[in-house]
C-alpha positions in Angstrom: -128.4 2.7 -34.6 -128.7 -0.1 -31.8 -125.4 1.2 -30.4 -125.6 4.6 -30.7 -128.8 4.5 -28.6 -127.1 2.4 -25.9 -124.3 4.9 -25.9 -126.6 7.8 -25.3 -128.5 5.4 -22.9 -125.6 5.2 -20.5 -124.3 9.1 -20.9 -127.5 10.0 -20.1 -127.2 7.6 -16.9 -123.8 8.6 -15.8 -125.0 11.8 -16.1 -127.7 11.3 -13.5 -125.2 9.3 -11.6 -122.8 11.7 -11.3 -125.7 14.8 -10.8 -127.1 12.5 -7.9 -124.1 11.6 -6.5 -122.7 15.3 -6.0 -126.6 15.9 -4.5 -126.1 13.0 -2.2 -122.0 14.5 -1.1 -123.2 18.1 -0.8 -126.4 17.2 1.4 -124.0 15.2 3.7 -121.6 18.5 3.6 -124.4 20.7 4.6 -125.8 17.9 7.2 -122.1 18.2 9.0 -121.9 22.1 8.8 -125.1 22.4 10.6 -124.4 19.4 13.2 -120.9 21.0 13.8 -122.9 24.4 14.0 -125.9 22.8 16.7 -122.8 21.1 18.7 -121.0 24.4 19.0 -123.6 26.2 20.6 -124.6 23.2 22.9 -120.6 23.3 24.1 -121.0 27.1 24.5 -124.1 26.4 26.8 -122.0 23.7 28.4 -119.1 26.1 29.0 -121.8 28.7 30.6 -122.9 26.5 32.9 -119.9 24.9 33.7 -118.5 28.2 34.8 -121.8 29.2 36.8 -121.1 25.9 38.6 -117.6 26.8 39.4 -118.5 30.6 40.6 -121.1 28.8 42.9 -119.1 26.6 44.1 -116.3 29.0 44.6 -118.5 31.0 46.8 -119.8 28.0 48.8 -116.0 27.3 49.7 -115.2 30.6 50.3 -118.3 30.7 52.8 -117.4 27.6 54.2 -114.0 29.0 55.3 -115.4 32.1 56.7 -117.8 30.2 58.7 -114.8 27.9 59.8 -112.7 31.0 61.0 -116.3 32.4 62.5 -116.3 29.5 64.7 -112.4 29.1 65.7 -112.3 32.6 66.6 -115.6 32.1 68.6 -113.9 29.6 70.3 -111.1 31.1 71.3 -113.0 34.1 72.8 -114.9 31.9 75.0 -112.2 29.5 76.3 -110.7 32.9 77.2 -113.4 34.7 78.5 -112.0 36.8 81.1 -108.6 35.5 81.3 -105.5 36.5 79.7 -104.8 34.6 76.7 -101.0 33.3 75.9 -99.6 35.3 72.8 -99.5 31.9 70.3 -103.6 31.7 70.8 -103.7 35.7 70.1 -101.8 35.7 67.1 -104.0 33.1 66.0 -107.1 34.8 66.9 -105.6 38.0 65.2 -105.1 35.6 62.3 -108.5 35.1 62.4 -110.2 38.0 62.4 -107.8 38.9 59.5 -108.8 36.0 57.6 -112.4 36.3 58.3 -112.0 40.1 56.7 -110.6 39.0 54.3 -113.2 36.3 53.1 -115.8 38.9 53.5 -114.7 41.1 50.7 -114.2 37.9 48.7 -118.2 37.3 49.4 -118.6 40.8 48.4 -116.7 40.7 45.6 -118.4 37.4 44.1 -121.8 38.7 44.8 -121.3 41.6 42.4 -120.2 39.8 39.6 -123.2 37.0 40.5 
């Protein structure tokens, strides 16, 4: 009787063992799915910001350069005021203005998808 007791003692513990262990693995499962879950949305926010970063910086270049070209050209038409200007400096100048243009409608551009 003595050892049928202690056999029904320790199925009934390796029950609960092996009950509390699956508890104990499928709470750590469930733990990971929703860490994995909360780190996926903080990369997607990561990635939206990032690329808000980029599309400001982009535009801050891009205004830089037209500023640059604002200031070359101005440049150019004051050295040259009155005076007739040699055909390297006017091809630049043309350059220029084509350039300056051309970064304008970029600046137009990224202010409608802003």
């Amino acid at each position: 009787m003595n050892g049928k007791i202690l056999k029904t003692v320790i199925s009934l513990l390796t029950i609960i063992g092996i009950v509390f262990g699956a508890y104990l693995y499928l709470e750590r499962e469930f733990a990971r799915a929703a860490d994995l879950q909360q780190t996926n949305k903080n990369l997607e926010q990561t990635n939206k910001n990032l690329e808000n970063t980029n599309k400001r910086f982009e535009y801050k270049i891009t205004q830089d350069a037209l500023e640059a070209a604002e200031q070359r050209a101005y440049r150019i038409e004051t050295a040259y005021d009155n005076k007739k200007i040699p055909d390297t400096v006017k091809e630049e100048y043309n350059g220029l203005k084509i350039k300056q243009e051309n970064l304008k409608r970029a600046l137009d551009r990224m202010e409608t998808i802003k």
